[in-house]
N, C-alpha and C positions, 0 to 999 in steps of 0.2 A: 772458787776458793774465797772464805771470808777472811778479810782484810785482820791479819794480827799485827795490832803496833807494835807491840814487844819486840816479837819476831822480825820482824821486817826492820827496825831500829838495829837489834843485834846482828843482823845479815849485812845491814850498808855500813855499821861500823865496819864491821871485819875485813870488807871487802876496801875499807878507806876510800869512800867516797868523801868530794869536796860538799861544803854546805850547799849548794846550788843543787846538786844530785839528790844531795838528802833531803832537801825539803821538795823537791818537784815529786817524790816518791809519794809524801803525806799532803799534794796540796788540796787534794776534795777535801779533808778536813780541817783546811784552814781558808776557809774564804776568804779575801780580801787581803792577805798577807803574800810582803813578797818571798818567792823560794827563797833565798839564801838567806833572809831573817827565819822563816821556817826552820830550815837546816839546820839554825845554830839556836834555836830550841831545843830541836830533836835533838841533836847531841847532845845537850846536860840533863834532859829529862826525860828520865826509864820508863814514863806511864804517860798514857793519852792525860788524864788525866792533872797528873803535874804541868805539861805542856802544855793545857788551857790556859794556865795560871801565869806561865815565865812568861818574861819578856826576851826579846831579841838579844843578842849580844853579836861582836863584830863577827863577820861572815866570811870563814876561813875557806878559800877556793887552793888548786891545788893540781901543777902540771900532769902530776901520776894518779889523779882520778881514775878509776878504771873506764867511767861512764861517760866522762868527758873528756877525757885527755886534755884535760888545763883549756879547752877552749874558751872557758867562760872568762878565762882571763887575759885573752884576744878582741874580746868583745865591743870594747871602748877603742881600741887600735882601729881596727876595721872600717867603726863608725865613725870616726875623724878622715881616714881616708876614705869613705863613700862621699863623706860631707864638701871632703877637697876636689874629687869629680864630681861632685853635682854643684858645685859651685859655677862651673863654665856651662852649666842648661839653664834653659828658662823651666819650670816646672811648678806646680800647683801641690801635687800629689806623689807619695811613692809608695814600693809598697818592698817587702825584704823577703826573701828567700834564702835558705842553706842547702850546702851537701857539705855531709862529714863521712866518717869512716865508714865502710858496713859495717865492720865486726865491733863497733860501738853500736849501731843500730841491734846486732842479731847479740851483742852481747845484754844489751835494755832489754828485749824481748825477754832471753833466755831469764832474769828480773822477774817479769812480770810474771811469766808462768809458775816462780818459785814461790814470790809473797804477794800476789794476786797485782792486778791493774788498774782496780775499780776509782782509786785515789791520786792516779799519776799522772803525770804530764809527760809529755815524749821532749825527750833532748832540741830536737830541732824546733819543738814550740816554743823553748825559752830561751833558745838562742836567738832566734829571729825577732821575741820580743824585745830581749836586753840591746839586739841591734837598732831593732826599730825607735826606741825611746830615746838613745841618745841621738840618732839624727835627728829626731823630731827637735832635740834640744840644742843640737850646732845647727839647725838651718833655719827653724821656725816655720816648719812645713809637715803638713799629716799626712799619717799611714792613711790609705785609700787602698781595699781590700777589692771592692765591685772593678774601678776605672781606674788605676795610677796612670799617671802622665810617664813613671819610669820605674822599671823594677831592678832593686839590687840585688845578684847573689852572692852571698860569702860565701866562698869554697874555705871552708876549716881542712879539707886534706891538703893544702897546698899556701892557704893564708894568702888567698888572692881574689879581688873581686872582678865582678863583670855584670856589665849594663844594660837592662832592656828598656831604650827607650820606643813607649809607645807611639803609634801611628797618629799625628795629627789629619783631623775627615773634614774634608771643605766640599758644603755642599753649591752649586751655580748652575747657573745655564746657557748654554752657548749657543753662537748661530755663526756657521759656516757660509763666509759669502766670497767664496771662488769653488770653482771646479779645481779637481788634479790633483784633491790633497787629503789623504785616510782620515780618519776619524784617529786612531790608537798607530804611534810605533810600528812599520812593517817591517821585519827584518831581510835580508836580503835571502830569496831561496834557493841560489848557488851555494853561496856561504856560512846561510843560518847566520849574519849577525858579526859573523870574524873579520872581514872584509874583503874585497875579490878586485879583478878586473870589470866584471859587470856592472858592480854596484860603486865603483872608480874610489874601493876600499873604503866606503862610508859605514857597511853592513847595513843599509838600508836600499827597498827599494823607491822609496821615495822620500825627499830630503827634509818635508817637513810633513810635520802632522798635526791634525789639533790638539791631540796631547802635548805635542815637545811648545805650542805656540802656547798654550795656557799655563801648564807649569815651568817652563822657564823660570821667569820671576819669583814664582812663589821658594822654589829651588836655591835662587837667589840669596833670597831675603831670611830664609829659615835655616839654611845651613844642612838643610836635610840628605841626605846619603844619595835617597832615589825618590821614585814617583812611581803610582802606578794611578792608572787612570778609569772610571769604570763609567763607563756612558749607558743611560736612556735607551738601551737601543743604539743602532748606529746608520748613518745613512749611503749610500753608495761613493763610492770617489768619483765619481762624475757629478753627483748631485751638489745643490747646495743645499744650507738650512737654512731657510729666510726666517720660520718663526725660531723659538727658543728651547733647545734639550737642554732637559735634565742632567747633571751629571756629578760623580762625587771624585773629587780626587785626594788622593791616599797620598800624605808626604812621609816617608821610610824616614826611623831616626830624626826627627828635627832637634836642632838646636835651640832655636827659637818654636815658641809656640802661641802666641798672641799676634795678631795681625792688624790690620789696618785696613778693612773689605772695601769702600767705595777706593783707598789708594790702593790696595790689589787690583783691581778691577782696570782703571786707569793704567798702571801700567802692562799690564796684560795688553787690552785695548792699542797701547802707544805703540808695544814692540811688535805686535801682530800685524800692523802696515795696513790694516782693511780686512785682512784674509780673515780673521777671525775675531768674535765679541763676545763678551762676559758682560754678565748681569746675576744679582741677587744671588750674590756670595753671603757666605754666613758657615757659623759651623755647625758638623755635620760630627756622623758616628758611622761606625761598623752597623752598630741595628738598620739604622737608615739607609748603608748602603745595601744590607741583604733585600731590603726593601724594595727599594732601587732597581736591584736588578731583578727582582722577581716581576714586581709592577707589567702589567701589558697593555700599552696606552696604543687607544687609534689614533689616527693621524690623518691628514687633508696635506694632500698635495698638487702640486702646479704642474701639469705634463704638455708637453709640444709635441703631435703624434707629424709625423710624414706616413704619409697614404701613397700606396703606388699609384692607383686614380682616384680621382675627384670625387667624395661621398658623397648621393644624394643626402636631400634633407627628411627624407624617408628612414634611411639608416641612422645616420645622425640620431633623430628621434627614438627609434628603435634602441639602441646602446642606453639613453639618459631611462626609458624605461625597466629595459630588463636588469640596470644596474640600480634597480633600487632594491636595498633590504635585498640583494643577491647572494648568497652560497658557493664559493668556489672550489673547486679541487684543483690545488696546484701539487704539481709533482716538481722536488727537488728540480732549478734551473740548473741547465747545465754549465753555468759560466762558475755557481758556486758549490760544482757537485765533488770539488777535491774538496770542500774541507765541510759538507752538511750530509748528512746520511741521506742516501736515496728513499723519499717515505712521499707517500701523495698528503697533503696539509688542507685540511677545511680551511677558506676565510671567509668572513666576511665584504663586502663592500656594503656600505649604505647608502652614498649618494655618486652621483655623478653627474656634472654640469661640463656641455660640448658645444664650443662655438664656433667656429672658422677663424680661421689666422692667416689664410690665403687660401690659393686652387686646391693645392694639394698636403696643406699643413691645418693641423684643428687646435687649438687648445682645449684640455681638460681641465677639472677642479673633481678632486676623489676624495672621497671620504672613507679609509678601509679599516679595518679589524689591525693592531698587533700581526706583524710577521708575514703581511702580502708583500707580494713581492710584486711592484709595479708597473713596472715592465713586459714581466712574462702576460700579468693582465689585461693590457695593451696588445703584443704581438702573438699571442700564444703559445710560443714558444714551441714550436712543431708540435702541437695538440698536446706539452705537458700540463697547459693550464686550460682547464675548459670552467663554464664559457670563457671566451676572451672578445674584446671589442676588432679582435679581426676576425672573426666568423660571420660579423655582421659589414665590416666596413671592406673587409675583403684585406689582403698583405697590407700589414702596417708596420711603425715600430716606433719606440719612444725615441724622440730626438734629442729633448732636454728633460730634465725633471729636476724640481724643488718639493722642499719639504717646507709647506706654508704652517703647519701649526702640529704642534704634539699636544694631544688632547688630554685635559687632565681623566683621573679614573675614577669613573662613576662611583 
């Protein structure tokens, strides 16, 4: 339908729309001009034409709008109180959103289909602008469309707002130097997390983790809700990590949002006791973390095998051979077959270096693909993993294992 200004003039009078309404209806043909100076154009002048030529006059808004329901005259309210909560956040960025009525929504539509759409603006775009502009002007802080640090909604059915502050992303990397302690949060699996007698009502199965030792602090210091922690990979609770994983952690809601990386680091480091160390913090993002976890780095680790008998240096030899540039098929371990689908897994290995460490103990140094599992590589794992270094060494099994380096990606 071709846009009649006439028409569409005599319709939003009738209908007593406030200036706001009535100029968002003609704004494609006014570029650069605000609606409610439009508006009170349109209403003293019957012709496109005349309405090139007039100037603005004051900008009559109006509770019983049919289009707006006086919202635009909440506008400046709203934005004084977003301005009074964002005043208690650290933030850079924000960005505004609305909900109002439907049948404001489906009553604008039913508009457009009447005197066409081609020239309009939708209700919620110029409410969220008129909201935007005056925070911009009580805080001295810009709308940010791509990445705000925090998003406002005004609810217009109810004249109430609510906060989404975004996730602060700290990228580091850490090195686990105890056994006995998870990588992430295990909740207790009696309880699921509630609290029991088993878990002597902590809802944990084990009391500390590298996650609770690394965001502690940061917890602390930001004021943030929660954490979620998202690791490189993760290494066994019996291993250590001698070299350095990647990892990003997610702070929920911060209040604070600028840090102080080498004094995060330090006290992370302080309160961790030994058990765990950060390095080369800095910030980090959601893209980085999809990244993150997508990533499949190999890895070199340190293994202590126990042999039921003493390996010739025959065998010995034989394993540093056949485990080069070798191909494995492992089948899901049974230790981690409640929570990984039973599927046979190619890996890689590419190196291995086997020394002796007494009669019946060898040390290894492995170099494997992403996702071997090294252990079962070691013992076989009742023929789930073939080859394994006990088909040559005869019954073995891993005694200790560290993770000596995470290797960056090719």
């Amino acid at each position: 339908m071709a846009f009649d200004y006439a028409a569409a003039r005599e319709k939003l009078l009738s209908m007593g729309a406030c200036d706001r309404c009535l100029g968002r209806q003609f704004r494609g043909l006014f570029y650069g001009v605000d609606n409610g100076a439009v508006g009170s154009i349109v209403r003293k002048a019957d012709s496109l034409a005349k309405a090139k030529k007039a100037k603005p006059g004051d900008v009559l808004l109006s509770k019983d709008c049919p289009l707006c329901a006086g919202h635009f005259m909440e506008t400046r309210a709203l934005a004084e109180k977003a301005a009074e909560r964002l005043a208690n956040l650290e933030f850079s960025s924000f960005l505004v959103g609305c909900k109002v009525e439907d049948a404001l929504l489906n009553r604008e539509e039913a508009l457009w289909n009447d005197i066409g759409g081609e020239n309009c603006e939708p209700l919620k775009k110029d409410l969220v602008r008129q909201i935007g502009l005056a925070v911009t002007e009580l805080t001295g802080k810009d709308a940010e469309f791509a990445k705000p640090d925090v998003t406002v909604i005004a609810d217009f059915t109810n004249s109430q707002l609510s906060f989404d502050i975004h996730p602060v992303f700290i990228y580091g990397e850490y090195r686990k130097l105890v056994r006995g302690i998870p990588q992430t949060r295990w909740p207790c699996r009696d309880c699921r997390g509630r609290g029991c007698r088993k878990c002597n009502f902590t809802g944990k199965m084990y009391q500390e983790s590298v996650e609770e030792l690394v965001a502690a602090p940061f917890l602390a210091d930001t004021g943030a809700k929660g954490e979620k922690f998202h690791g490189s990979g993760r290494e066994d609770i019996d291993a250590t990590m001698l070299g350095w994983r990647p990892f990003v952690l997610e702070l929920v809601s911060p209040v604070v949002r600028s840090l102080d990386w080498a004094a995060m680091a330090a006290k992370v480091n302080g309160t961790a006791n030994g058990k765990v160390e950060v390095h080369a913090l800095r910030p980090s993002s959601k893209d980085e973390l999809v990244l993150l976890k997508e990533a499949k780095h190999d890895k070199s680790y340190e293994a202590f095998i126990e042999c039921a008998a003493e390996p010739s240096d025959e065998a010995i030899a034989q394993v540093i051979a056949l485990f080069t540039n070798k191909e494995l098929e492992q089948r899901t371990p049974d230790r981690v077959a409640h929570r990984r689908a039973d599927l046979v897994r190619k890996r890689m290995v590419y190196s291995v270096e086997l020394a002796r460490a007494g009669p019946l103990r060898l040390r290894a140094v492995i170099k494997a693909a992403s996702g071997t599992y090294i252990k079962e590589l070691i013992s076989g794992d009742d023929g789930r993993t073939k080859p394994s270094f006990a088909e040559l060494l005869g019954p073995c099994k891993c005694a200790e294992l560290n993770v000596l380096e995470v290797h960056a990606v090719a």
